[in-house]
Backbone as JSON Lines, residues from 0, in Angstrom:
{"i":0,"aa":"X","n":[0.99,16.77,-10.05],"ca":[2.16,15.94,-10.2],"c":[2.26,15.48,-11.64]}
{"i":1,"aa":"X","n":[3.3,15.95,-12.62],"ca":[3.2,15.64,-14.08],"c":[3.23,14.18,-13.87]}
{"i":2,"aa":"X","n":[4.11,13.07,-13.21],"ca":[4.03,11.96,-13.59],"c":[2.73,11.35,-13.39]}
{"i":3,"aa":"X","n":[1.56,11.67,-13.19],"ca":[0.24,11.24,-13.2],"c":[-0.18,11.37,-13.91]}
{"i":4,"aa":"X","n":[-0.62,10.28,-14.42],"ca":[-1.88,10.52,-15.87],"c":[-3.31,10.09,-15.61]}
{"i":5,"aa":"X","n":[-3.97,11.65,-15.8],"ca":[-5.72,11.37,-15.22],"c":[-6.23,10.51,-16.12]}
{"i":6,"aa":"X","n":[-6.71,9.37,-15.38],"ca":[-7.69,8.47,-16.26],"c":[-9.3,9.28,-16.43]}
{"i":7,"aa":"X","n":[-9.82,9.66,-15.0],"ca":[-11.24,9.86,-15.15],"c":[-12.03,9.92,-13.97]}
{"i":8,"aa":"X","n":[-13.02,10.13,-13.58],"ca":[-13.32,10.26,-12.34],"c":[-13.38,8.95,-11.7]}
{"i":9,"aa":"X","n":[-14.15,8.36,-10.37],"ca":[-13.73,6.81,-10.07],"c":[-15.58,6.57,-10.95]}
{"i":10,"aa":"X","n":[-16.76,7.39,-10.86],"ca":[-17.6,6.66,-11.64],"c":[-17.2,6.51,-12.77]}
{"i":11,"aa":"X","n":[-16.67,6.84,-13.57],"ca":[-16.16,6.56,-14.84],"c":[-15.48,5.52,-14.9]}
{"i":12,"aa":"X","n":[-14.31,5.28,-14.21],"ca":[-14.06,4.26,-14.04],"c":[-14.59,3.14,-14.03]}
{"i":13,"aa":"X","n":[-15.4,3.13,-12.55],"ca":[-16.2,2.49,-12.33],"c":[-17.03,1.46,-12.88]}
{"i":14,"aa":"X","n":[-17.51,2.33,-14.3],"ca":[-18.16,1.82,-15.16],"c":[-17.55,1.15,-16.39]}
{"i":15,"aa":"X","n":[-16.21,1.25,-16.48],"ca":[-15.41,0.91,-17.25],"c":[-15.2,-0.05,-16.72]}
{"i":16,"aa":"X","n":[-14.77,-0.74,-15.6],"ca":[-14.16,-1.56,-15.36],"c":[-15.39,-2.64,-14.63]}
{"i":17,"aa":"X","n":[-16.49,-2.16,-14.43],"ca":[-17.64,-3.53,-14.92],"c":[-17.89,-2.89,-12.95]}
{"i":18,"aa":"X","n":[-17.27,-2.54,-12.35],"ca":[-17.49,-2.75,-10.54],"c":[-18.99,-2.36,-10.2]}
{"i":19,"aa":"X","n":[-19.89,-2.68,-8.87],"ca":[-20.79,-2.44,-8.94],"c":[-21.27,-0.96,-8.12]}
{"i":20,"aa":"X","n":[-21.27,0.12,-8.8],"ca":[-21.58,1.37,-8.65],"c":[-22.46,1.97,-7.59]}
{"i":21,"aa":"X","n":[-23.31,0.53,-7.2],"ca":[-24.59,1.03,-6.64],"c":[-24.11,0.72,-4.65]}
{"i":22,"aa":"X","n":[-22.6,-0.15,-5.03],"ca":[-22.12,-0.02,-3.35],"c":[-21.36,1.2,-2.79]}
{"i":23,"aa":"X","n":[-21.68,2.34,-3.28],"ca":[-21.27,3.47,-3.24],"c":[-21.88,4.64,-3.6]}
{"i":24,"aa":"X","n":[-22.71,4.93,-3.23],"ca":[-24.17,6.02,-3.74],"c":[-23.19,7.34,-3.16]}
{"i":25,"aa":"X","n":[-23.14,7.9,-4.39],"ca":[-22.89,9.33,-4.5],"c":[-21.32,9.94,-4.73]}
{"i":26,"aa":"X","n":[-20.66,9.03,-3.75],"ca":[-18.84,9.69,-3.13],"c":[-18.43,9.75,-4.54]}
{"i":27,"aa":"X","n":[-18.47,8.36,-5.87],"ca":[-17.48,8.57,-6.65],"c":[-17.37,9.73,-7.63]}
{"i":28,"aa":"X","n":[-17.99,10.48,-7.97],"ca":[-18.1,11.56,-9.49],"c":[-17.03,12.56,-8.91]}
{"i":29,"aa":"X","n":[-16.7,12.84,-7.27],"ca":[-15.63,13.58,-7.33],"c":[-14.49,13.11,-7.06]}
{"i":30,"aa":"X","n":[-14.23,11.69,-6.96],"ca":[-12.9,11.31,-6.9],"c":[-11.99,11.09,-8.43]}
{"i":31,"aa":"X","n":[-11.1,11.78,-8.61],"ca":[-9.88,11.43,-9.31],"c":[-9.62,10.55,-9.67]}
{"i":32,"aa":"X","n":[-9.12,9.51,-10.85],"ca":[-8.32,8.58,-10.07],"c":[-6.96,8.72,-11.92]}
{"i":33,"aa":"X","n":[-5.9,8.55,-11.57],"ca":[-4.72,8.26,-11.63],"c":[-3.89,7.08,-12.23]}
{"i":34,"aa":"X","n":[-3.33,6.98,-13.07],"ca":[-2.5,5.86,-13.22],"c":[-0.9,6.72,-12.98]}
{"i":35,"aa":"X","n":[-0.06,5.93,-12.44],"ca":[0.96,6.18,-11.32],"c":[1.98,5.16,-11.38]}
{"i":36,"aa":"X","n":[2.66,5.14,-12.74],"ca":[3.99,4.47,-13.13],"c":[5.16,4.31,-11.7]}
{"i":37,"aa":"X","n":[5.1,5.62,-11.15],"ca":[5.58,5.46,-10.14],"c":[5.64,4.41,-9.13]}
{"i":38,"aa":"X","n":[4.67,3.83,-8.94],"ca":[4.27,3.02,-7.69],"c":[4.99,1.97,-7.73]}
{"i":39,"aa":"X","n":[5.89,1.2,-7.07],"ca":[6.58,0.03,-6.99],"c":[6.19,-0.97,-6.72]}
{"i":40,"aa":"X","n":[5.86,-1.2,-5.47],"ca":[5.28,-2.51,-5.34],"c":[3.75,-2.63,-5.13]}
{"i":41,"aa":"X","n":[3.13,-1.82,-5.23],"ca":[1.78,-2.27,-4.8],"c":[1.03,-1.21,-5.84]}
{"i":42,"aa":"X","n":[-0.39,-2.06,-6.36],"ca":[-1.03,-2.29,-7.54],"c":[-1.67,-0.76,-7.36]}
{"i":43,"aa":"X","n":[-2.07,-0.17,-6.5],"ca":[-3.18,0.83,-6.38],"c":[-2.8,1.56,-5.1]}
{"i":44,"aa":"X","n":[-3.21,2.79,-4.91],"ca":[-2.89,4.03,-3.51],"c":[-4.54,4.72,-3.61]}
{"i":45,"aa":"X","n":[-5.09,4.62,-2.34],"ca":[-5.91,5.97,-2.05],"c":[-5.65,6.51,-1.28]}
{"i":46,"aa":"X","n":[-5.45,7.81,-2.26],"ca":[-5.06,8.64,-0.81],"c":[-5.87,9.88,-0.75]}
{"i":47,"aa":"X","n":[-5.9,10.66,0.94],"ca":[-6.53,11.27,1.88],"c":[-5.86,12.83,1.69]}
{"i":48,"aa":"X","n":[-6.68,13.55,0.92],"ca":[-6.16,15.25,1.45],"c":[-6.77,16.32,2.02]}
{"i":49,"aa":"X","n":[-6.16,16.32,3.12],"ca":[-6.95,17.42,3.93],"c":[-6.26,18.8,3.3]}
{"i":50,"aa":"X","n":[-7.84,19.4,3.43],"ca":[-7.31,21.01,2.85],"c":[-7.33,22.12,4.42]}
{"i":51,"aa":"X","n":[-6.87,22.17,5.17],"ca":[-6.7,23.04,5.99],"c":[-7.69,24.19,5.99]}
{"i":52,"aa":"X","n":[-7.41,24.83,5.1],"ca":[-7.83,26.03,5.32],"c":[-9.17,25.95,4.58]}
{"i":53,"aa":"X","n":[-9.83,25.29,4.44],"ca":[-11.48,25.01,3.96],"c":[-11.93,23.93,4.91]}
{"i":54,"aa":"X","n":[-11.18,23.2,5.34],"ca":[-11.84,21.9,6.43],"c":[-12.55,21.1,5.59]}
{"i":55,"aa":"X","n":[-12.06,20.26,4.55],"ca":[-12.29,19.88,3.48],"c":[-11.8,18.97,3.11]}
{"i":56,"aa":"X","n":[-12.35,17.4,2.91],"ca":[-11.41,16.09,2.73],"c":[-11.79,15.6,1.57]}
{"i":57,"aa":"X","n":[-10.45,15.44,0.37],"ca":[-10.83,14.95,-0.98],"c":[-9.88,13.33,-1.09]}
{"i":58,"aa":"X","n":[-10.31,12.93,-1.43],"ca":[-9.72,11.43,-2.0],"c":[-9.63,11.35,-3.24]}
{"i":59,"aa":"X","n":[-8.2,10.73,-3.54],"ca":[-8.01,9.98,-5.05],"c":[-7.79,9.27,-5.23]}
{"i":60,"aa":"X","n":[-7.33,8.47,-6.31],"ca":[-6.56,7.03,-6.21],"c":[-6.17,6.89,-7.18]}
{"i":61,"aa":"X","n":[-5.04,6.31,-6.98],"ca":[-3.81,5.86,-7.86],"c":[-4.04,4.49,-8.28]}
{"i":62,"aa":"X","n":[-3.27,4.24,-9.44],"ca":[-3.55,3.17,-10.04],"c":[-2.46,2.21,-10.8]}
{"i":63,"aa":"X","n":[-1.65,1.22,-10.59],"ca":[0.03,1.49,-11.21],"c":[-0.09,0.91,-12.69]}
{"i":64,"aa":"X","n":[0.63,1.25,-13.4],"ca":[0.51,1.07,-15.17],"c":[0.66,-0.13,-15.08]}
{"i":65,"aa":"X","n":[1.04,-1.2,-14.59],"ca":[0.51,-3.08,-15.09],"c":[-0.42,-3.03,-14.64]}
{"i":66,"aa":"X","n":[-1.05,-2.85,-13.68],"ca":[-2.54,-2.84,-13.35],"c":[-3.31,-2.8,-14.9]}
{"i":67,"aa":"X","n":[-3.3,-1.8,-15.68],"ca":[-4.16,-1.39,-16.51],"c":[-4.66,-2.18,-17.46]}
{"i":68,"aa":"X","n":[-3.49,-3.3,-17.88],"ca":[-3.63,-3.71,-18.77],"c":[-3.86,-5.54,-18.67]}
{"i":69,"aa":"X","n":[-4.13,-5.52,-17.33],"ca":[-5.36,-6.78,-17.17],"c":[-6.55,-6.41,-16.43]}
{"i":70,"aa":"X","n":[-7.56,-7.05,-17.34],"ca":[-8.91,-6.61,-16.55],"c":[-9.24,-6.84,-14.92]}
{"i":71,"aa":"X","n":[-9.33,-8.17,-15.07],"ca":[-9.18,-8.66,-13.66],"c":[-8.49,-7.96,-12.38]}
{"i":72,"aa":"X","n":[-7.29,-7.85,-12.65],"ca":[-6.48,-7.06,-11.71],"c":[-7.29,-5.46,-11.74]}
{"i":73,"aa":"X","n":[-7.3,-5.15,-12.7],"ca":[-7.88,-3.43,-12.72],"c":[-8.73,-3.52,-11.59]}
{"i":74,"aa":"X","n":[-10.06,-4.7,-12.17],"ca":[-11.9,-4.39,-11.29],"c":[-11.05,-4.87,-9.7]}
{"i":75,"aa":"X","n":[-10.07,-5.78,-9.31],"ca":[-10.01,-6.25,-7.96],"c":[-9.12,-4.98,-7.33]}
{"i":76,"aa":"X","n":[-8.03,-4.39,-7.75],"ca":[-7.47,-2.95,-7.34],"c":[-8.28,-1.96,-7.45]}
{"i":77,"aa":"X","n":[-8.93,-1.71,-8.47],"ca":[-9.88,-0.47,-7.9],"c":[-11.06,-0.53,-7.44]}
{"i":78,"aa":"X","n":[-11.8,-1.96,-6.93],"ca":[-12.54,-2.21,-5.77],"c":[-11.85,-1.87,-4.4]}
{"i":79,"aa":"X","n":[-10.93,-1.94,-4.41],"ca":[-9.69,-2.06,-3.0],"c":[-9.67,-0.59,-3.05]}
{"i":80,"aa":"X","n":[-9.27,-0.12,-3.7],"ca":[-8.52,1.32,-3.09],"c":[-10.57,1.62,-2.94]}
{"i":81,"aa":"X","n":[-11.19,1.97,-3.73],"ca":[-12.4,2.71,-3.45],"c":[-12.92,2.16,-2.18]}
{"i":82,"aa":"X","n":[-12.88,0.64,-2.07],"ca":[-13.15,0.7,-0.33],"c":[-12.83,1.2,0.65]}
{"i":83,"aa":"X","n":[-11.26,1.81,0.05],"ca":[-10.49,2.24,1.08],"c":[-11.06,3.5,1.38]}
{"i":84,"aa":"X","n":[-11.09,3.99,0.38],"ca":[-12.38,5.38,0.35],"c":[-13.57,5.79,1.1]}
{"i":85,"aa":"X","n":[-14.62,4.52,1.1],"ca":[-15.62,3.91,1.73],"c":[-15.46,3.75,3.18]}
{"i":86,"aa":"X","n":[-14.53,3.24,3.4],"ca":[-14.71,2.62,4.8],"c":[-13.11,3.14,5.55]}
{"i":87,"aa":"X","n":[-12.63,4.18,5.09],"ca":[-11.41,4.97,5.6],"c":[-10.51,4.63,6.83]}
{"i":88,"aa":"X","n":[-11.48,4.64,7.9],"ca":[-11.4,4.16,9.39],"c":[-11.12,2.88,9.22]}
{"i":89,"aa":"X","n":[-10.9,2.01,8.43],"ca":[-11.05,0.43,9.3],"c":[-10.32,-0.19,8.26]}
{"i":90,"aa":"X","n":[-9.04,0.46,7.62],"ca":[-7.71,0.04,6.99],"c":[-7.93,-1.19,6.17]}
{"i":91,"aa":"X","n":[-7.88,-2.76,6.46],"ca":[-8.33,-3.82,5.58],"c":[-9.02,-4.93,6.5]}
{"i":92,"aa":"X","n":[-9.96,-3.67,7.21],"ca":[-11.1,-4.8,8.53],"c":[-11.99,-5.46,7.47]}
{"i":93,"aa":"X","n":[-13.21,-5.58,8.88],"ca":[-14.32,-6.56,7.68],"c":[-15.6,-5.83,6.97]}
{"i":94,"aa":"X","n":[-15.17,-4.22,7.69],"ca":[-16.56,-3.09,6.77],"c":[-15.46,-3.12,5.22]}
{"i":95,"aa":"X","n":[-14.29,-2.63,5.76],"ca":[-13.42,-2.7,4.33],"c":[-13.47,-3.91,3.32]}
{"i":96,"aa":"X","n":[-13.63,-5.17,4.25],"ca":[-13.25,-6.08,3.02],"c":[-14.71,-6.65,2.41]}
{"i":97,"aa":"X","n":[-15.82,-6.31,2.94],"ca":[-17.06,-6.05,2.68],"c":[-17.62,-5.62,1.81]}
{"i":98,"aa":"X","n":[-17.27,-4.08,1.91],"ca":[-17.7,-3.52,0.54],"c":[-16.59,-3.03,-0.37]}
{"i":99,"aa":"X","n":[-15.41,-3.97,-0.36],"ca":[-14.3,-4.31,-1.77],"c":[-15.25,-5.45,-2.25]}
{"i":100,"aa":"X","n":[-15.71,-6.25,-1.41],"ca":[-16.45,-7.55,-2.31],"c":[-17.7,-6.85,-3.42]}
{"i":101,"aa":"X","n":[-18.48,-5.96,-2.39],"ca":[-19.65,-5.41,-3.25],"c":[-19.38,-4.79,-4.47]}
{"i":102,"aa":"X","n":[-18.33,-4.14,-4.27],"ca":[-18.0,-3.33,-5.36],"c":[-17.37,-4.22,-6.59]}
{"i":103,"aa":"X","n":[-17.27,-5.69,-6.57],"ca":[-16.61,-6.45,-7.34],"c":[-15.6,-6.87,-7.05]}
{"i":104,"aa":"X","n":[-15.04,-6.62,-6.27],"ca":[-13.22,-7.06,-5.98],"c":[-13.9,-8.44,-4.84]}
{"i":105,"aa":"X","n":[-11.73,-9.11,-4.89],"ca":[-11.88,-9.92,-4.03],"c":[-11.86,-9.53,-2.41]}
{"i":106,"aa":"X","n":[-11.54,-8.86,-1.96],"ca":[-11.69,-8.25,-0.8],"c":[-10.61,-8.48,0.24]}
{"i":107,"aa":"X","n":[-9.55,-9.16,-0.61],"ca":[-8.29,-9.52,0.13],"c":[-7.47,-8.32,0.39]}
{"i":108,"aa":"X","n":[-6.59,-7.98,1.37],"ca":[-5.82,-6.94,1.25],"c":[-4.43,-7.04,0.87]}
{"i":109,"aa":"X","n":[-4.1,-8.04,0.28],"ca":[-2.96,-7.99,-0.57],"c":[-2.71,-8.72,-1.59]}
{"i":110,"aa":"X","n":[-1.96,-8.16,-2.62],"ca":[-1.88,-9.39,-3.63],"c":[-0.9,-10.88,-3.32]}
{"i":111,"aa":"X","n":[-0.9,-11.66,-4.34],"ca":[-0.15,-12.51,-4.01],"c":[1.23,-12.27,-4.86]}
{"i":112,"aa":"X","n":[2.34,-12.75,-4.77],"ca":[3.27,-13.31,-6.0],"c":[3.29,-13.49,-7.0]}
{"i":113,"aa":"X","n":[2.49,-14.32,-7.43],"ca":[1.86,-14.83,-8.29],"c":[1.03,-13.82,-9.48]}
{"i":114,"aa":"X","n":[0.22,-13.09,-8.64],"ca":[-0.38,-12.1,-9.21],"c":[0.45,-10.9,-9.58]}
{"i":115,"aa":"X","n":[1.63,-10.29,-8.72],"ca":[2.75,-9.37,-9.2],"c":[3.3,-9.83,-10.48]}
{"i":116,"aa":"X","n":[4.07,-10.64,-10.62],"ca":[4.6,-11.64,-11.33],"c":[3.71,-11.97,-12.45]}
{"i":117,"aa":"X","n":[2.86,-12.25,-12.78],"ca":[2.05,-11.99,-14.02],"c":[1.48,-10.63,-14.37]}
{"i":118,"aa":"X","n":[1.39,-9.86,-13.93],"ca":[1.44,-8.32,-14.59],"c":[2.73,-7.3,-14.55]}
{"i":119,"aa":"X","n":[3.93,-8.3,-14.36],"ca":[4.84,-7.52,-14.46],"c":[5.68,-6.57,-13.23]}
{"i":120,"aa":"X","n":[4.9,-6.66,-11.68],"ca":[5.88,-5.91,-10.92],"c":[6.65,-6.47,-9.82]}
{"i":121,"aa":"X","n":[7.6,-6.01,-9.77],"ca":[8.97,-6.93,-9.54],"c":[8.27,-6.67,-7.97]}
{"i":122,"aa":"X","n":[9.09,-8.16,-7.52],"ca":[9.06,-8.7,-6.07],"c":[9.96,-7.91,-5.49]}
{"i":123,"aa":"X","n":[9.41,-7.89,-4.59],"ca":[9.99,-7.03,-2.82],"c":[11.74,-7.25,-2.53]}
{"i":124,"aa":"X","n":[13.09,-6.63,-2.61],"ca":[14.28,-7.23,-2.77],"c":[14.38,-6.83,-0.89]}
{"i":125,"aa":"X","n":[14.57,-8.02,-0.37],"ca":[15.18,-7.89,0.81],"c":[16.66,-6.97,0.87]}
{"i":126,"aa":"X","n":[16.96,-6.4,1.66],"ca":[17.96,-5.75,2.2],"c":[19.19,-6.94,2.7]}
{"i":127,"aa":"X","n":[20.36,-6.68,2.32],"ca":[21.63,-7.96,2.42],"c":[21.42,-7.16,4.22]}
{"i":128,"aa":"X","n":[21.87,-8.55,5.17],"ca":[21.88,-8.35,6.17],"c":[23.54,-8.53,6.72]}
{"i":129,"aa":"X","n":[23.87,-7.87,7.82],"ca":[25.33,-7.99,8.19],"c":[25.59,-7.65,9.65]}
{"i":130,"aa":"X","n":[26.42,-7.68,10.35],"ca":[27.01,-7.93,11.76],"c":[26.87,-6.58,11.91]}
{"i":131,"aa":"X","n":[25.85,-5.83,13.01],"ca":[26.08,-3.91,13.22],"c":[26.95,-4.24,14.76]}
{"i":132,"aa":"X","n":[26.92,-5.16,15.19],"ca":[27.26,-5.29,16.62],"c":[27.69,-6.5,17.26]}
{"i":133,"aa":"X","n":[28.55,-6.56,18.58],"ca":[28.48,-7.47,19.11],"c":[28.41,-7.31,20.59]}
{"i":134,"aa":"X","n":[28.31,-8.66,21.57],"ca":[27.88,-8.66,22.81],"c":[29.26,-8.65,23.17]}
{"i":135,"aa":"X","n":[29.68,-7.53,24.13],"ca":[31.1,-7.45,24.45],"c":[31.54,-8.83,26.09]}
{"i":136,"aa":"X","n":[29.87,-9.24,26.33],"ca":[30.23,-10.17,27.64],"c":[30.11,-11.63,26.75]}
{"i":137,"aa":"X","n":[29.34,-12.45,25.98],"ca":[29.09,-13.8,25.45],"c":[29.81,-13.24,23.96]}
{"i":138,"aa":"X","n":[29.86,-12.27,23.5],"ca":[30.85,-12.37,22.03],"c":[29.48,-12.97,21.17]}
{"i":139,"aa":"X","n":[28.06,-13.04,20.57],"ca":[27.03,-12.72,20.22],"c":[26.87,-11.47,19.08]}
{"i":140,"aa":"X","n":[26.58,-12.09,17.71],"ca":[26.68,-11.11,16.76],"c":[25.19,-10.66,16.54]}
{"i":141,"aa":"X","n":[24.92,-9.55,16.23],"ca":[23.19,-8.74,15.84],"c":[23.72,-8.44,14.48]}
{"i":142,"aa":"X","n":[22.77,-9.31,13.84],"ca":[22.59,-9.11,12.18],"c":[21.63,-8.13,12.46]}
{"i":143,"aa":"X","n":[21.57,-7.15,11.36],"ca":[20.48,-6.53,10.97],"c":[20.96,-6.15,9.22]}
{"i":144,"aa":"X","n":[19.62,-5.55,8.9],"ca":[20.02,-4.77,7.45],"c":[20.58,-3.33,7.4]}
{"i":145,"aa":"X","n":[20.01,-2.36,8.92],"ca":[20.5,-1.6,9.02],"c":[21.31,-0.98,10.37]}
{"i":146,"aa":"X","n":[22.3,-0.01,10.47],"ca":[22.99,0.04,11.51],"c":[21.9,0.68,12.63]}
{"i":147,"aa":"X","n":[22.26,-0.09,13.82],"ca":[21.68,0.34,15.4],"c":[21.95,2.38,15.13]}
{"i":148,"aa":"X","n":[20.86,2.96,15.71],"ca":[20.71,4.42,16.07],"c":[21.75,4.44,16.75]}
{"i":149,"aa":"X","n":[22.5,5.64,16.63],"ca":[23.8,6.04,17.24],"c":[23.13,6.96,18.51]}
{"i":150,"aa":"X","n":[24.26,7.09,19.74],"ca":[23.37,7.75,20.54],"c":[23.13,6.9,22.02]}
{"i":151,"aa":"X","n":[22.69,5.58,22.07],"ca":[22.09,4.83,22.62],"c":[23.02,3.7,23.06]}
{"i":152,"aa":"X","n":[22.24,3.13,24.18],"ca":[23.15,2.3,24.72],"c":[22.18,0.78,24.52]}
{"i":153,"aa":"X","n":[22.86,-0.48,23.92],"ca":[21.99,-1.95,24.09],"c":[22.15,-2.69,24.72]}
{"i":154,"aa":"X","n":[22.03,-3.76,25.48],"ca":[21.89,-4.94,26.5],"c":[21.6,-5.79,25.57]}
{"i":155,"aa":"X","n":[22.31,-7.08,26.02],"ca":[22.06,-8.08,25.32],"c":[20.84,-8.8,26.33]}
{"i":156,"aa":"X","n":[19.93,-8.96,26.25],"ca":[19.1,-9.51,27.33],"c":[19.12,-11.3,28.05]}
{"i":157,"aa":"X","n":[19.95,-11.37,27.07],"ca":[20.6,-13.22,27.23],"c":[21.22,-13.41,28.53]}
{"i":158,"aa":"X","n":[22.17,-12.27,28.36],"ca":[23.82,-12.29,29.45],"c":[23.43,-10.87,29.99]}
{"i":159,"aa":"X","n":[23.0,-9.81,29.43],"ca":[23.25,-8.54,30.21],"c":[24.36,-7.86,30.07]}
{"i":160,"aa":"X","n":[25.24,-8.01,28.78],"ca":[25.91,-7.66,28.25],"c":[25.72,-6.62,27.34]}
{"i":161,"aa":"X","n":[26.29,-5.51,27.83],"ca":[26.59,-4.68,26.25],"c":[26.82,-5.06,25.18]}
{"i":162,"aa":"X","n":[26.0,-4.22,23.86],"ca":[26.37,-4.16,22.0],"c":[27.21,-3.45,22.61]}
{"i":163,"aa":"X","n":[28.34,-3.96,21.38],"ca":[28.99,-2.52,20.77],"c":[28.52,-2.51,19.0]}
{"i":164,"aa":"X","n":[28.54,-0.95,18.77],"ca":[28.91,-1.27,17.81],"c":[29.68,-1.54,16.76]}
{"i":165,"aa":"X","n":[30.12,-1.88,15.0],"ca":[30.98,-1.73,14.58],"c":[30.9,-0.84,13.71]}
């Protein structure tokens, strides 16, 4: 993917960014890892590729360009994604948030506001919400952001009234 720019393997990293190497014996020298302008809202990606036809699972991880350029944020995102690495099965349980701590990070699974917002990546824009329907028995409007699946029939479960839609 040209828009990726290889930083280095994750021990390399690793060692760059101060994390502690020794909560991870062996996995990192073949992982990848990536900085990924791309990424919108969230600081870091590991991701999972199965090769089919070798039966063969490689991991990399992404890394987003404000990330890079505070330390802090770097060692606590790429503790996170490499846990994610580590402990694959158990998404942001307590083996995951375990050894994000060992490895140096805080072990939280998300950032805050606060923390977006001082390295620069823009907050989450809600979707404008608007009327897709109404209850043709109580007259009852359904906001949503996006229109009801066409196809289908709704009940209002209040009255037992049909949506329609508009």
């Amino acid at each position: 993917m040209s828009h990726l720019r290889y930083l280095g393997n994750a021990l390399e990293i690793a060692r760059r960014v101060g994390a502690n190497v020794d909560a991870v014996d062996g996995i990192l020298a073949g992982i990848p890892v990536y900085e990924n302008p791309r990424l919108r809202r969230t600081f870091g990606r590991a991701r999972r590729i199965l090769n089919r036809d070798e039966r063969t699972l490689r991991f990399s991880i992404e890394l987003h360009s404000a990330v890079m350029a505070d330390a802090e944020e770097l060692l606590d995102t790429f503790a996170h994604e490499l846990a994610h690495v580590g402990e694959w099965n158990d998404g942001h349980g307590r083996k995951w948030a375990a050894l994000a701590r060992r490895l140096g990070g805080t072990g939280k699974a998300t950032a805050t506001r606060e923390q977006s917002k001082r390295i620069g990546i823009p907050e989450r824009q809600r979707r404008a919400r608007r009327i897709v329907a109404t209850c043709e028995r109580c007259g009852l409007e359904l906001w949503r952001a996006r229109a009801l699946p066409s196809g289908r029939v709704y009940s209002h479960r209040g009255c037992g009234g049909r949506f329609e839609s508009r």
